[in-house]
C-alpha positions, 0 to 999 in steps of 0.5 A: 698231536703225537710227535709223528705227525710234528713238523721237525722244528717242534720237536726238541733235541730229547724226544729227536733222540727218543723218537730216533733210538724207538724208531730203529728199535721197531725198524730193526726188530721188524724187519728182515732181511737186511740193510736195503730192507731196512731203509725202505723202512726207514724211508716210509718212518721218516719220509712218508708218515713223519714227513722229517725227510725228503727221497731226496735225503734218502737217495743221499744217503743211500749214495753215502751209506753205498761207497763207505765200508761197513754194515748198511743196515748201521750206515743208515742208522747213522746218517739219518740219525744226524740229519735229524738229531746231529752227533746225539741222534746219530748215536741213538740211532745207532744204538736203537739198531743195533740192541735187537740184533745184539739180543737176538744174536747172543740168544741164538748163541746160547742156544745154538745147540738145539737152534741148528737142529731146527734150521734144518727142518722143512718148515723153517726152510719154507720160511726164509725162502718166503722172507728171501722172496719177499726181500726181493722184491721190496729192494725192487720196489725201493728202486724203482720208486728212486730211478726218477731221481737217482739215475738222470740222462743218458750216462746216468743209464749207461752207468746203471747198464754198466753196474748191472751187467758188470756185476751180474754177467762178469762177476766184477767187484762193487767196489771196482764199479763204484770206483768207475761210477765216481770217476765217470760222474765226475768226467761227466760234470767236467765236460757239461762245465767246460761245454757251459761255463760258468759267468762270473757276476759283474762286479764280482772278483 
């Protein structure tokens, strides 16, 4: 039986990181078009077919990876990495996602001279429209399968409402929207706490 279809706690700390560090080698080489690309690929590697996390964790790491700086694509990497494989897996990760770009890059670089003739033509144009398309719609999908779990009652979709519109019609920075989604969750917590407090067990201190 491959490690693919393993239940987690038999495999071993070795072929975690083999498996993490292959993975994103494939993940990364594969897929086009960025970091939301990019863990909807992961999402169907670990979630769905090896069964190691849940949409749960996913929805998890999307919250952390989101309101952190640095490049999605390698926050993911990160996280899922040390879920599965602690501070070693984080890193081979990081590493699986991080060498096809690297070597992919630096090629384009030596060769930029005769690459920015090609971009220019039709063809290749064509080509990254499809791919541009093509993103889209899988950061759709994404999406859409996670609302049920990532945006819950009423300010939840006002929230989401806010986001949409603050971002798309007045230009507002992610960063200033994130601030306000944090700080509403947190009024919002605050308010169901005092509305319902907590009892303290009988006995207890």
């Amino acid at each position: 039986m491959s490690s693919g279809t393993r239940p987690l706690s038999e495999v071993g700390a070795w072929e975690m990181n083999w498996v993490l560090f292959w993975s994103y080698i494939k993940i990364t080489s594969l897929v086009i078009g960025g970091g939301y690309a990019i863990i909807a690929a992961a999402q169907e590697e670990f979630v769905r077919r090896r069964g190691w996390l849940t949409d749960d964790d996913v929805l998890e790491m999307i919250t952390v990876t989101q309101t952190v700086p640095g490049i999605l694509a390698c926050n993911s990497a990160i996280y899922i990495g040390w879920r599965l494989g602690g501070y070693r897996g984080a890193l081979s990760a990081l590493a699986g996602s991080i060498l096809p770009s690297l070597i992919i890059i630096v090629c384009i670089a030596a060769a930029i001279s005769s690459v920015a003739g090609v971009v220019e033509k039709p063809w290749v144009q064509g080509a990254f429209r499809g791919v541009i398309a093509c993103i889209v719609g899988m950061v759709v999908v994404t999406a859409l399968k996670m609302r049920k779990k990532a945006v819950k009652g009423a300010v939840g979709w006002l929230i989401a409402a806010a986001c949409l519109v603050g971002m798309s019609v007045f230009g507002v920075n992610p960063a200033w929207l994130i601030v306000g989604a944090i700080a509403l969750g947190l009024l919002q917590v605050t308010c169901e706490r005092l509305r319902h407090p907590v009892k303290k067990a009988e006995g207890g201190e």
